[in-house]
C-alpha positions in Angstrom: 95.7 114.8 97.1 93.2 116.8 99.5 90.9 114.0 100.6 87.1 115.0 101.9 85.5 114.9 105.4 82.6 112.2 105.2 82.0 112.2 108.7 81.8 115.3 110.9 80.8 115.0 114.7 80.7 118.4 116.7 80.3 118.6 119.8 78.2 115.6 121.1 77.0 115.3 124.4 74.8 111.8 125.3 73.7 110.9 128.9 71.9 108.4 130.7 70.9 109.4 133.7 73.6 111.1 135.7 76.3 108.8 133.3 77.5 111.0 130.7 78.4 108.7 128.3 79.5 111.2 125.6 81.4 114.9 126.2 81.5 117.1 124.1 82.7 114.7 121.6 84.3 116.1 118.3 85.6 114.2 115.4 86.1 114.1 111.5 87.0 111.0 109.3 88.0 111.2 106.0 86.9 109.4 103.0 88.1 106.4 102.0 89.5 105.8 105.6 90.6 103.3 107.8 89.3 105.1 111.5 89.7 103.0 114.5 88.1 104.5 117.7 89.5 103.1 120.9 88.7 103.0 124.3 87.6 100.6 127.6 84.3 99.3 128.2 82.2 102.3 128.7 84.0 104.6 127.6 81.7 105.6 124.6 82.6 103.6 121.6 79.5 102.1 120.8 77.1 105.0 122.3 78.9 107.0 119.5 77.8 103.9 116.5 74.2 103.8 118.0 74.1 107.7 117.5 75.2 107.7 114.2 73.9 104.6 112.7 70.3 106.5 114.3 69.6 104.3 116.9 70.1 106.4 119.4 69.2 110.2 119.6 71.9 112.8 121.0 71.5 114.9 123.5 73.3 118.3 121.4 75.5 118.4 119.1 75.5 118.0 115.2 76.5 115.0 112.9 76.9 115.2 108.9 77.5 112.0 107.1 78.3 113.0 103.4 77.3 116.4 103.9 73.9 115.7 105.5 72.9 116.1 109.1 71.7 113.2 110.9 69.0 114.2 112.5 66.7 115.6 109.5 68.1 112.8 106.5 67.6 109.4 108.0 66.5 107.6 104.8 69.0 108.9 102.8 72.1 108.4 105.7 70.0 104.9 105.8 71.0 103.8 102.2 74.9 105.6 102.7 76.1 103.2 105.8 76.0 99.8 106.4 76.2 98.5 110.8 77.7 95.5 111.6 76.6 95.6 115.4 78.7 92.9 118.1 75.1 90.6 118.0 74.3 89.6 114.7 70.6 91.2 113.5 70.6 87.4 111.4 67.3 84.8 111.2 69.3 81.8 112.7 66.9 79.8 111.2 66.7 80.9 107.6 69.7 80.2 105.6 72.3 82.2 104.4 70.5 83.3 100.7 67.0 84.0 102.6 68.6 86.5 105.1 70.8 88.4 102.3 67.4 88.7 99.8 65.4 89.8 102.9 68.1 92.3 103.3 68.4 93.2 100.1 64.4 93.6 99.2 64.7 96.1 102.6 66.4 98.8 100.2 65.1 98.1 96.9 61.4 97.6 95.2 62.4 96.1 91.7 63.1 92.4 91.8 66.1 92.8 89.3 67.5 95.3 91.4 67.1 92.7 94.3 68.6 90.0 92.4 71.8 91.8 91.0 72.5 93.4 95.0 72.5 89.6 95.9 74.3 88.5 93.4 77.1 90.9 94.0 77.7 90.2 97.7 77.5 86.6 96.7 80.1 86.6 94.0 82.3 89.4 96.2 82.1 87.2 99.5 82.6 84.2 97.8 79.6 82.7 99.5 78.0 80.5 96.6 78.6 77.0 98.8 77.0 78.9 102.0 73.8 80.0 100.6 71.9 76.8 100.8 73.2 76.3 104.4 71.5 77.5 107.7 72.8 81.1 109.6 72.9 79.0 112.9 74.9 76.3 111.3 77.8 78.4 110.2 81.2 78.6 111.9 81.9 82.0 113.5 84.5 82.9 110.7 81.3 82.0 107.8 79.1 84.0 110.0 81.3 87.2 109.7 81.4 87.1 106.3 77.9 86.8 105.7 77.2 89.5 108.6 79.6 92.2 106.1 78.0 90.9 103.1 74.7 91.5 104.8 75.8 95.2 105.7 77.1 95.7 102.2 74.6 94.8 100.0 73.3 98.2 99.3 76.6 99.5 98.5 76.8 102.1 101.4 80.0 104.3 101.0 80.6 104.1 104.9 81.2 100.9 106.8 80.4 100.6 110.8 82.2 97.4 112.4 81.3 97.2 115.9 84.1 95.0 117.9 84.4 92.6 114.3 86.3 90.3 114.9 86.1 89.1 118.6 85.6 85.3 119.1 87.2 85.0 115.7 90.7 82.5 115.5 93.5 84.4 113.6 93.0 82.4 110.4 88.9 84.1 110.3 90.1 87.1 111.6 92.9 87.6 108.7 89.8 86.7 106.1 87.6 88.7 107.2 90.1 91.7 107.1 91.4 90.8 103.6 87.6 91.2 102.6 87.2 95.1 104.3 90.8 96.1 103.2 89.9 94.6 99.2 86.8 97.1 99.5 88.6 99.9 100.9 91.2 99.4 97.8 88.4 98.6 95.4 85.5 100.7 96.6 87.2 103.9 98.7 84.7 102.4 101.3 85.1 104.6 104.6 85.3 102.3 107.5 84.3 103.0 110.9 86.3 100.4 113.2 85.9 100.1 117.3 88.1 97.1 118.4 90.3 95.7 121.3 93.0 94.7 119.0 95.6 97.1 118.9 96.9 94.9 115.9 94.0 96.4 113.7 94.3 99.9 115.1 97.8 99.5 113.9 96.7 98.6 110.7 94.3 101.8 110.7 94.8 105.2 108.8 94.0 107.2 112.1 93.5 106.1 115.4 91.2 107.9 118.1 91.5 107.0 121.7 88.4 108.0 124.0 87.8 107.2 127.5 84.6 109.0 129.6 83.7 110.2 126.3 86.1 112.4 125.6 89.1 112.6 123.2 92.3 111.7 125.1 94.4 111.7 121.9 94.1 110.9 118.2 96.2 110.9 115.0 97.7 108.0 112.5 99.3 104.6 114.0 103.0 106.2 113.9 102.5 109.5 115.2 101.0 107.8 118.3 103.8 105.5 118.8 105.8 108.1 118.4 104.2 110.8 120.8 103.1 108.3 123.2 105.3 105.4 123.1 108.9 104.7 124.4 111.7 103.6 121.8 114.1 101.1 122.3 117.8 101.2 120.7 119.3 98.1 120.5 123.1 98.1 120.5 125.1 94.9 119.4 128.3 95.1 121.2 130.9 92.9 120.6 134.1 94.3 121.1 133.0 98.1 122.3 130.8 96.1 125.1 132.7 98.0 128.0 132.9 101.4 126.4 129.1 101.2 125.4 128.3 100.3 128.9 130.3 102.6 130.8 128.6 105.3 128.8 124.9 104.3 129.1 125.4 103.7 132.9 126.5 107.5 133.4 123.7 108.6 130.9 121.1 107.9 133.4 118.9 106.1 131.3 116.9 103.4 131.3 119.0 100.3 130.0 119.5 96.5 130.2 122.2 94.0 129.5 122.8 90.8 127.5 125.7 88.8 126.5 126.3 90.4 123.4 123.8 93.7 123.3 122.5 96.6 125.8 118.8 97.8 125.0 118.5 101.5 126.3 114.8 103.0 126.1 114.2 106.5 125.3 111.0 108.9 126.0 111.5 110.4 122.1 113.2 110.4 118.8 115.5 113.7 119.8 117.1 112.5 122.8 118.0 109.0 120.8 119.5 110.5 117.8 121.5 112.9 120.3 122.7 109.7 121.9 123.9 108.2 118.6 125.2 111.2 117.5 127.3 111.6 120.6 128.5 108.1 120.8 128.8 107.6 116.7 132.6 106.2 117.0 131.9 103.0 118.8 128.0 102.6 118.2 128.1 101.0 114.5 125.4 97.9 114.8 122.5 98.9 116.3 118.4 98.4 115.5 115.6 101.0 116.8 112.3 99.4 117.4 109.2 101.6 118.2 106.4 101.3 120.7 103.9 99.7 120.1 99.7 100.7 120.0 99.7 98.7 123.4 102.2 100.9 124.7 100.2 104.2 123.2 97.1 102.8 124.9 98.5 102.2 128.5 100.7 106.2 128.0 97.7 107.8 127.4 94.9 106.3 129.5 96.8 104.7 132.5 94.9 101.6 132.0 96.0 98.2 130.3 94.6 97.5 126.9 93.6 93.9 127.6 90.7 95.8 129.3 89.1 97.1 126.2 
């Protein structure tokens, strides 16, 4: 099924001074899409939010969010997206059912209208026991939830998440993702990720990588790892050990040894299934494990993804 372009970006170009933060930046994301746009610190990520989500102007190039450019449809792109920015926009000091009606009486006049976009996020979020209680008194996992259910209530079709999870423990984290995927599922909400976990970029539809803002490389989690990524082929031994070994240390590549198994890595798919294929009569127990979005990250940009 041909799935429609909700997001076009052509050709964007955003400085600051002599810093070009964005290149001649082009991208498209589909509906109902999981996009995760990676990169290191100043590399672009978040320029390229504040652009869209209309804080920020660019300098050329065109934008269309469902079909309408940018720069000449703000209310209406207003009511289609929902940001959640790093730095919660929250009233610390109101509690969680003040901030969510405030946010909600933002996009709509009628006070049934009001109440039933409440009520929603309420019931969806499962926040009934947080409503009574202060935003600053929340733990960071509550506070996420709240944030989503803030950017939600409006029922945008295209979901901006700004580096969501950081600070989170795994437990909040898994949560808060079981929330975005139920609305992607539920909804066809488009979501718009930038993270530092390669875990969720794994878990993405397609994956963009960015650095000076420009495209470096881009495509779904497995053709990454596959383009960009080394594979390992496990071989369990046993009885062939010296045969197996005698072969791989005239094959000049890359191997290692273990009491009962030799791991020999590979730059692609062909030149692995060309090994197995040659040594087929004494290779029988083996396991081929892919590279993983780490590995993608540090191929393609020569830096290490804990610098994100």
């Amino acid at each position: 099924m041909k799935t429609n372009s909700i997001i076009t970006i052509k050709n964007i170009v955003k400085k600051f001074d002599k810093k070009t933060a964005l290149n001649d930046l082009s991208l498209e994301i589909k509906e109902g899409q999981l996009f995760s746009l990676l990169g290191l610190n100043g590399a672009g990520k978040s320029t390229l939010v504040n652009i869209i989500s209309g804080l920020l102007k660019m300098d050329s190039g065109s934008i269309e969010i469902d079909k309408l450019l940018v720069e000449k449809n703000d209310l209406e792109i207003k009511n289609k997206i929902g940001v959640l920015f790093q730095k919660s926009l929250m009233d610390p000091l109101l509690s969680v059912q003040d901030n969510l009606l405030i946010r909600a009486s933002s996009y709509f006049n009628d006070k049934n209208q009001i109440k039933e976009a409440f009520n929603n996020v309420v019931k969806e979020f499962k926040l009934e026991t947080l409503l009574k209680k202060t935003y600053a008194k929340l733990s960071g996992g509550q506070q996420r939830r709240v944030n989503i259910a803030r950017c939600l209530i409006h029922s945008p079709k295209i979901l901006f998440l700004d580096e969501p999870t950081t600070g989170l423990d795994p437990i909040s984290r898994k949560l808060v993702w079981d929330i975005i995927q139920k609305m992607i599922k539920e909804k066809n909400l488009t979501v718009f990720l930038t993270t530092h976990y390669m875990e969720e970029a794994n878990n993405s539809d397609y994956v963009v990588i960015i650095d000076e803002g420009k495209v470096l490389c881009q495509g779904t989690p497995s053709e990454l790892k596959n383009n960009f990524s080394k594979i390992s082929l496990i071989i369990y031994t046993q009885d062939d050990y010296k045969k197996i070994y005698d072969s791989v240390s005239n094959s000049g590549l890359e191997f290692k040894t273990e009491i009962d198994k030799i791991t020999i890595t590979f730059e692609n798919f062909k030149i692995l299934n060309n090994f197995i294929a040659k040594h087929k009569t004494f290779i029988n127990d083996y396991e081929v494990l892919k590279g993983t979005m780490d590995d993608v990250f540090i191929n393609v940009s020569g830096k290490n993804a804990g610098n994100l």
